[in-house]
N, C-alpha and C positions, 0 to 999 in steps of 0.2 A: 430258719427264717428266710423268706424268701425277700430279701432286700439286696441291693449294692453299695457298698459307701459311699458317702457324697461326693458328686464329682465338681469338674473345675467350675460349670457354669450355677450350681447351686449359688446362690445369694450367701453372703456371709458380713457382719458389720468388717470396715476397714479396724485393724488393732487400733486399739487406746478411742475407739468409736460407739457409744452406745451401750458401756460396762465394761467390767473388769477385760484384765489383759492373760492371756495362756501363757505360763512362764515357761521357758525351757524343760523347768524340772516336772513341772505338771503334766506336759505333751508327753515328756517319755514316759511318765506313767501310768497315763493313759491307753497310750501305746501299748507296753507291756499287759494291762490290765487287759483293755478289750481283744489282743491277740488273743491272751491263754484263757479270759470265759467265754469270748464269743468264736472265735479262729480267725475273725479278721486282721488283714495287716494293712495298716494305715501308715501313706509315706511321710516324709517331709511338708511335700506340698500341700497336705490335706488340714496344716493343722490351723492355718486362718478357719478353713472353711469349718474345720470340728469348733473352733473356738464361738463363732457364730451358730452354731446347731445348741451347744449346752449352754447359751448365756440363758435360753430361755428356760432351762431346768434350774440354775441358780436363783433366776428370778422365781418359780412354782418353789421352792426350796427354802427363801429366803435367804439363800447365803451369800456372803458378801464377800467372795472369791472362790475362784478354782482352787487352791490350795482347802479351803473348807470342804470342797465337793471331794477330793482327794482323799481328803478323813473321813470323808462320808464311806466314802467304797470300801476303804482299807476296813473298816470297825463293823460292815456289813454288806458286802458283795452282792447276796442275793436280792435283799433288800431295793436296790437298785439296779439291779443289772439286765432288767428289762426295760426300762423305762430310760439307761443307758443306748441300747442295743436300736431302739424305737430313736433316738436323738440324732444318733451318728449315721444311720443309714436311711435309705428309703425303700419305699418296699413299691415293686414296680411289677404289676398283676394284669389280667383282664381275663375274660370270659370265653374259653376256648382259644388261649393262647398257643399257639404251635399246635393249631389241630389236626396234623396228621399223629400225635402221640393220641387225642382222645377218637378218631379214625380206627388206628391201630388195636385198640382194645374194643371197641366196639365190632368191629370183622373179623376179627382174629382172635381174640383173648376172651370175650366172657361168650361167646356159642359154646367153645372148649370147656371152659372154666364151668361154666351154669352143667352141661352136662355130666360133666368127672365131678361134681362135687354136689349132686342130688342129696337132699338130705343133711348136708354136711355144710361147710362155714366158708365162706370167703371175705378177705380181710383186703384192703387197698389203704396205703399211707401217703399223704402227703404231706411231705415232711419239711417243713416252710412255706404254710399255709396263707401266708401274710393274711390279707384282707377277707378271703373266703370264695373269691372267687374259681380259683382253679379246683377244690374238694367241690364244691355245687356243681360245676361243670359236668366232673367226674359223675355224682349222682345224677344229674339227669339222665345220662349217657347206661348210669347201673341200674337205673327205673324203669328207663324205657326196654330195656334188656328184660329185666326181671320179668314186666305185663307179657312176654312173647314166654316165657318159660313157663312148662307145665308142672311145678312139682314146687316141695318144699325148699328155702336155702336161706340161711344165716348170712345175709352180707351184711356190711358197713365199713365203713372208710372213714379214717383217723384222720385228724387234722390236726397240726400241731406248728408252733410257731412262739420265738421267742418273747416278741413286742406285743405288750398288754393293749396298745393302744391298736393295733390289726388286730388280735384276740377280737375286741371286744364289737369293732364292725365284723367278725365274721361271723360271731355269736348273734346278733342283729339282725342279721343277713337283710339289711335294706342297702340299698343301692341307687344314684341316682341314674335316671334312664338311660343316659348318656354312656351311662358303662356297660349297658347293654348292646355297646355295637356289635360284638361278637358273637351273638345269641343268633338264630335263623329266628322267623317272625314269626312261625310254629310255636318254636321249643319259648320265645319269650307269651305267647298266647296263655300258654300251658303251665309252666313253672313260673311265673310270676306273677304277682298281684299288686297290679294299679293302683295308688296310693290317691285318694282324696282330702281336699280342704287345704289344713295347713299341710300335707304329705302331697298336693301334687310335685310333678315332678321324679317324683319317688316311687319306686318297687322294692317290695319283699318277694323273698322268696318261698316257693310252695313250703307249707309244711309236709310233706312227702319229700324232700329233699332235707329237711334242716333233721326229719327220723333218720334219716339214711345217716349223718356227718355226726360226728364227736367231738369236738374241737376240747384242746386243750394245751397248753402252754408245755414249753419243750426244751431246753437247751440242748442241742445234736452236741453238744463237748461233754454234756454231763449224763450221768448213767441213766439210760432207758429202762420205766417200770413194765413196759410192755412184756408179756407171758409168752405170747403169742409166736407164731412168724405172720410173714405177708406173703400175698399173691405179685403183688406189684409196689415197687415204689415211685413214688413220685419227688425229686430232691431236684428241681429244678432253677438255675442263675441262684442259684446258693453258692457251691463250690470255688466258681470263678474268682471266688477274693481270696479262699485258703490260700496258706501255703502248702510246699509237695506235703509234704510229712503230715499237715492236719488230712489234707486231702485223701491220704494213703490210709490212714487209722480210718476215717468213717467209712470208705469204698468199703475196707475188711468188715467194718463194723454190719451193712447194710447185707453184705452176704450173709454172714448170720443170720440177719434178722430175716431174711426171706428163704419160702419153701426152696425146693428140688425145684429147679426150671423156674424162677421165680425171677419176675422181670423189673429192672431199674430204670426209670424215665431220667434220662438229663435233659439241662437248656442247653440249646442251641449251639452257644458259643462253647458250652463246657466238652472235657475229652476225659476218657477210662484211658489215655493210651500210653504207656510208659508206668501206672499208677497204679493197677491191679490186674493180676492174673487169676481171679476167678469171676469173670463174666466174658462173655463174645456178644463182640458188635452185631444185632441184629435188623438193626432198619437205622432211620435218622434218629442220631442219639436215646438209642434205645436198644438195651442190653440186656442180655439173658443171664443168669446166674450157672456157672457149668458145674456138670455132675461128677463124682466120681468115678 
């Protein structure tokens, strides 16, 4: 999931303001809870602000305390545990975010890739897809590729993410135009479509782009049904909130899941350094899978 926990400046009711109050005992179980399904770790400070983020799922829920929502999780986890995950964090996206990673593959990674893999399959993950924006991205970037490539090739790019409610705008893929600053006036000419009446305002995006993307709900804690390996992943300002030890298990995990020479995109602020010894640094926060 590509989100952050909420931070100091999020809005949250003052306690005993606007519904029930987060008891001590609820916070730490909370705590406990979204550590070990989601990997986030949520401090002291954050629990005004979580207490404010789930009044309004008690309210959709009808229940008449966090102690009730407590029972809710314990008696079925799954059940809620995205529409948890969607509460307590936000998911903070846009349209060729840190574009020297969609750069990087565009000059360097699919000339290579399209031609080693003629006839054959190329796979790219994004893996905290949040809203849909950064997998689209991607596709434009593997479409415009693919029209310059002369032969046959199997690509598509996975998108996966915890929060039903990102799920369901990436499924959508409408947008308002405004999230479009990231786009060059080409690529929004081309991969978008101008929305009229009650839709201005609004773009969707090409269907040649929503062929290319697979979107589908994910927990990175919980066992991957994926058969496959990847070319690339994408696990971007996801990590930043693990702790070392979650951080360590998925790093190992993502090697697995990608080919020989198979490359892992981080955000910005995130580091592989101290945390796994099967990849090498090879540009800004972008790492190579090393071979035996």
């Amino acid at each position: 999931m590509s989100a952050r926990p909420v931070d100091d400046g999020d809005f949250a009711a003052p306690p005993g303001v606007g519904g029930p109050v987060l008891g001590d005992t609820e916070f730490e179980f909370l705590r406990q809870f979204v550590h070990t399904h989601c990997g986030i770790s949520l401090g002291d400070h954050k629990r005004q602000l979580v207490q404010g983020r789930l009044l309004r799922r008690l309210r959709a829920l009808k229940l008449d305390g966090f102690a009730a929502y407590c029972q809710l999780l314990r008696s079925d986890p799954d059940a809620e545990m995205g529409e948890l995950a969607s509460a307590i964090s936000t998911n903070v996206t846009s349209f060729f975010r840190e574009v020297h990673h969609y750069d990087f593959i565009a000059n360097e990674l699919l000339p290579r890739w399209l031609k080693e893999k003629r006839n054959g399959r190329l796979r790219i993950w994004s893996a905290g897809c949040s809203t849909g924006e950064e997998p689209y991205a991607m596709a434009m970037v593997l479409a415009e590729a693919l029209e310059k490539f002369d032969g046959p090739i199997d690509a598509k790019i996975l998108a996966t993410d915890l929060s039903p409610q990102a799920l369901r705008t990436a499924r959508e893929g409408v947008y308002p135009i405004d999230r479009l600053a990231g786009v060059e006036e080409a690529r929004r000419q081309r991969w978008f479509q101008r929305g009229e009446g009650s839709y201005a305002g609004l773009a969707r995006v090409h269907p040649r782009l929503r062929e290319l993307v697979t979107i589908l709900p994910l927990n990175l804690l919980h066992e991957w049904p994926m058969q496959h390996r990847f070319d690339a992943i994408f696990c971007r300002n996801v990590v930043i909130y693990f702790d070392k030890p979650t951080k360590q298990r998925l790093f190992a995990r993502y090697a697995q899941q990608l080919v020989d020479d198979g490359y892992l995109f981080l955000g910005h602020s995130e580091s592989m350094y101290g945390l796994s010894e099967d990849f090498d640094l090879v540009g800004r926060t972008i790492y190579r899978k090393r071979t035996a």
